[in-house]
C-alpha positions in Angstrom: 25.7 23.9 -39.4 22.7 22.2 -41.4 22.2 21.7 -44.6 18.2 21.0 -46.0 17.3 20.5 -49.1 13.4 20.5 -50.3 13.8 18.7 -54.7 10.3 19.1 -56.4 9.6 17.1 -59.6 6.0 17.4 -61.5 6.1 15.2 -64.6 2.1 14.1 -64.3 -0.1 16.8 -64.9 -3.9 16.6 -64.6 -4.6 18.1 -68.1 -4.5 16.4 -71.8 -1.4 16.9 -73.1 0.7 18.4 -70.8 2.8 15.5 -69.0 6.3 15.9 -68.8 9.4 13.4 -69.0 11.9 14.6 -67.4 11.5 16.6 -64.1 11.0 14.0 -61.8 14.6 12.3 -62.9 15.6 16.1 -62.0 14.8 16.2 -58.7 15.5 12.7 -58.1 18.9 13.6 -59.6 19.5 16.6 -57.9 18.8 15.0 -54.6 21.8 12.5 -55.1 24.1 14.8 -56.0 23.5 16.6 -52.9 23.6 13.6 -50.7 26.8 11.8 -52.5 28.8 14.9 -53.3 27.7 17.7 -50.8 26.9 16.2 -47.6 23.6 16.4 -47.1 22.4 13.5 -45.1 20.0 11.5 -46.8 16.5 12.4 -44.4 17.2 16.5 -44.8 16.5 16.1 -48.5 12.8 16.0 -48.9 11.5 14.9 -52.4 7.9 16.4 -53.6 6.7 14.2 -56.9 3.9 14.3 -59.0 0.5 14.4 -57.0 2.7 15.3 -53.8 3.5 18.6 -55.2 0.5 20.6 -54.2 1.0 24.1 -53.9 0.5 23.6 -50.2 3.2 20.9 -49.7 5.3 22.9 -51.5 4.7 25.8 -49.5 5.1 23.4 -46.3 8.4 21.8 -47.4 9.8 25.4 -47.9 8.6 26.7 -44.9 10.2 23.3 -43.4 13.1 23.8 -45.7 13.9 27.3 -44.1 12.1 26.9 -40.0 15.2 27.1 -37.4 17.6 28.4 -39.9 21.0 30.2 -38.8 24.3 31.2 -39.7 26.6 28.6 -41.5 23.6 26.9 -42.5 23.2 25.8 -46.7 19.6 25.4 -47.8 18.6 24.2 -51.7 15.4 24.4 -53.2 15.4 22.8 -56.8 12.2 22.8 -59.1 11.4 20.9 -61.8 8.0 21.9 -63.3 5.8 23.9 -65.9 6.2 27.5 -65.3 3.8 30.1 -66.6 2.7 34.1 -66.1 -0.3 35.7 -64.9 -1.2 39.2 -65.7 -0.2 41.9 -62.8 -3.2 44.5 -62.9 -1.6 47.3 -61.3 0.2 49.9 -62.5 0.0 51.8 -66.4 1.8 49.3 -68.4 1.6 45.5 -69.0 3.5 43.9 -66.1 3.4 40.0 -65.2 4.1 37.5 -62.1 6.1 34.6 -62.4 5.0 31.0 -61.7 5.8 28.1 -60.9 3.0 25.0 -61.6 2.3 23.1 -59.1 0.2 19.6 -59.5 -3.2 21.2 -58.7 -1.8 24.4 -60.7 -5.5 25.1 -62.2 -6.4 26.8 -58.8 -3.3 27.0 -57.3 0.1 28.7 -58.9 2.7 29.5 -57.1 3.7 32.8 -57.8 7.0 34.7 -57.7 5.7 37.6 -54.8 4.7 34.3 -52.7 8.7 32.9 -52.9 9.7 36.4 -52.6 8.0 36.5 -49.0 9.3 33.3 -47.7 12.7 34.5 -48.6 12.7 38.0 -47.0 13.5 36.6 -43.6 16.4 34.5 -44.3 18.9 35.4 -41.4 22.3 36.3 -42.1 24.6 34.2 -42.9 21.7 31.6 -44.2 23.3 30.2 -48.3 20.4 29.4 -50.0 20.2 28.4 -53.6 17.0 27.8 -55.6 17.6 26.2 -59.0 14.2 26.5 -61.2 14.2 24.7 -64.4 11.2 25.7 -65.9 9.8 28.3 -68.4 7.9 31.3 -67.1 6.7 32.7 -69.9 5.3 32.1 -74.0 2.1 31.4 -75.6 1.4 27.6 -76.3 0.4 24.5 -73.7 3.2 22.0 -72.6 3.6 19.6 -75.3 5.7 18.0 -77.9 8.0 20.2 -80.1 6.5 18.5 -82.9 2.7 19.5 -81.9 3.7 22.7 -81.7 5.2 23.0 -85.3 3.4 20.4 -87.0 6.1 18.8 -88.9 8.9 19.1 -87.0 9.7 16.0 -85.0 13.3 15.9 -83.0 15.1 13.0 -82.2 15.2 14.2 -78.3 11.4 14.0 -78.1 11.8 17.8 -77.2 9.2 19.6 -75.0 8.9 22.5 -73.6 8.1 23.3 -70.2 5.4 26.0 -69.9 1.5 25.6 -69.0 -0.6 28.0 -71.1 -2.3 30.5 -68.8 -5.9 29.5 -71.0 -5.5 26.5 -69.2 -6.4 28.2 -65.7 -9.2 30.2 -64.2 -7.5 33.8 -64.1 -6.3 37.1 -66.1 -4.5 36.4 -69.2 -1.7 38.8 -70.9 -3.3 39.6 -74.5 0.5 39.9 -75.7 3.3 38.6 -72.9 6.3 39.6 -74.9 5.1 43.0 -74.9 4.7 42.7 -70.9 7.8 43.6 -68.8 8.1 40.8 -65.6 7.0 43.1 -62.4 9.6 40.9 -59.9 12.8 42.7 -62.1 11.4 46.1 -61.3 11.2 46.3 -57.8 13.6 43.6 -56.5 17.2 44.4 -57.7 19.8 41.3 -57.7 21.5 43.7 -55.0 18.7 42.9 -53.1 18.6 39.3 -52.7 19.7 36.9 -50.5 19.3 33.5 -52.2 21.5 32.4 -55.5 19.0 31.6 -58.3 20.1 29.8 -60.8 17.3 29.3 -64.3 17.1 27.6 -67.3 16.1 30.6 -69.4 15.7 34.5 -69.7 12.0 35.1 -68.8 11.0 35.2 -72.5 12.0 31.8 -73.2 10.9 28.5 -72.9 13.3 25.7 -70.8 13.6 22.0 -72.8 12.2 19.1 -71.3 14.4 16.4 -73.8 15.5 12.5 -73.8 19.5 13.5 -73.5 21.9 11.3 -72.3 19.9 8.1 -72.7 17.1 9.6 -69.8 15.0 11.9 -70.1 15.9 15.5 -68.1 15.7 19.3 -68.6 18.3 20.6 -70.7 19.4 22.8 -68.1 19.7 19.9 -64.9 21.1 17.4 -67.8 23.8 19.7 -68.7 24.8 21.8 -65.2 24.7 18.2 -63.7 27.6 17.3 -66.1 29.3 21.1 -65.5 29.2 20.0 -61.9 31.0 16.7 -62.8 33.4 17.7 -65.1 34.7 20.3 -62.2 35.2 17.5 -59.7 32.4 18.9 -57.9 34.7 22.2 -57.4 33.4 25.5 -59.1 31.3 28.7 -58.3 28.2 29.7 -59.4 29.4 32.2 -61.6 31.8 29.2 -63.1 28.8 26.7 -63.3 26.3 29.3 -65.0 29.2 30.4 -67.4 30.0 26.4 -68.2 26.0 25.3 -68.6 25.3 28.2 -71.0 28.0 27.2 -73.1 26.7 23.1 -73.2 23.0 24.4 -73.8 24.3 26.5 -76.8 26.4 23.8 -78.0 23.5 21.3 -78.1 21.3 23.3 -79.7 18.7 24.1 -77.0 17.2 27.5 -77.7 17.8 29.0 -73.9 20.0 31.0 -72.3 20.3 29.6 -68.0 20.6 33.0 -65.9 22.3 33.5 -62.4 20.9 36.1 -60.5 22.2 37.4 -56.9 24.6 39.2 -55.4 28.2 39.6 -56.9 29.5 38.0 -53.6 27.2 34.7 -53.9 27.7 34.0 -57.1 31.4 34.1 -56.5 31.0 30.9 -54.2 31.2 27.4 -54.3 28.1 25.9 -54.7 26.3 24.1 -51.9 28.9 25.0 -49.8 
């Protein structure tokens, strides 16, 4: 039985102003955890950083990630990243895709129909988890709390993690929080066959903070310490249930969601 793990981390982004702090520290993180707690050997866990996560080496590690998979086999894809929205242009109503930002996202996004595909074929019997701590949807450029709100500085250096669509060549919602996200639609959590596991409802923004004494997302910092606290012991329904409760109790503004079947999230993680 294998177990593979592909951790992407994009911190350095080629635009003014949207760096990040903390998501190479998450897939770094992520990583160890895997190897010292899970037993994942050490060369199954590939690491995509920075200028390494193209959209096409991420869509190589995670065809990597998931070639030769069978039965009794755990797989973990964990990403650490800008997330946005583009507009869907079918269909009556305002409807938008999910994306994740890769490093050369201004041409490239990696949407949520393009993850969807990969998945279909998972074999039976295949666990795989994806853990995306990132925002996927709002209306302002990556960038300090503070430059947001002018005014308002926070002692976390806060951030949030979500590339404005504007900066990109493609079609724009006029007004996203009047959109509804296409992927929730068509693809019931009966339906899949991964665990996902986010740091925020798809109308919110995920916190990129310096917690801890390091900077990390507020979702990795805190399920990282869930994960600890259990002995490295609990379900996905028990970790999801425990990080919401830390994010709310540090006053991060997001809400992590588990989505799946009742039967995954029911058991241990990374088992």
């Amino acid at each position: 039985m294998a177990k593979k793990a592909l951790c992407v981390g994009i911190n350095d982004y080629p635009y003014d102003g949207s760096d990040l702090n903390g998501c190479v520290n998450d897939a770094r993180a992520w990583a160890e955890l895997l190897v010292a707690h899970y037993d994942f050997v050490q060369p199954d866990v590939k690491l995509l950083l920075d200028a390494e996560a193209t959209k096409a080496n991420m869509l190589d590690g995670l065809k990597a990630l998931l070639a030769g998979a069978g039965k009794g086999d755990t797989l973990v894809f964990t990403n650490s990243s800008h997330g946005t929205y583009i507009a869907d242009t079918s269909g009556d109503e305002p409807m938008y895709d999910e994306a994740l930002c890769p490093y050369d996202s201004a041409d490239n996004l990696l949407v949520d129909d393009e993850l969807r595909e990969l998945f279909a074929d998972l074999p039976q019997g295949v666990r795989l988890t994806i853990i995306s701590d990132s925002c996927f949807s709002g209306t302002v450029t990556r960038v300090a709390v503070g430059e947001i709100l002018p005014g308002l500085r926070t002692p976390d250096d806060r951030r949030v993690r979500f590339l404005s669509p504007s900066l990109r060549r493609g079609v724009v919602l006029e007004n996203p929080w009047k959109a509804k996200p296409k992927g929730r639609v068509k693809y019931p959590e009966s339906k899949m066959k991964e665990v996902l596991l986010t740091g925020c409802t798809d109308k919110e923004y995920s916190y990129d903070a310096f917690i801890g004494g390091v900077y990390h997302g507020a979702m990795t910092y805190f399920a990282l310490q869930a994960i600890r606290e259990a002995n490295y012991a609990l379900t996905y329904r028990q970790l999801q249930s425990r990080l919401a409760f830390l994010v709310e109790e540090a006053g991060y503004p997001q809400h992590p969601q588990l989505e799946g079947r009742s039967g995954n999230k029911k058991g241990q993680i990374f088992a």
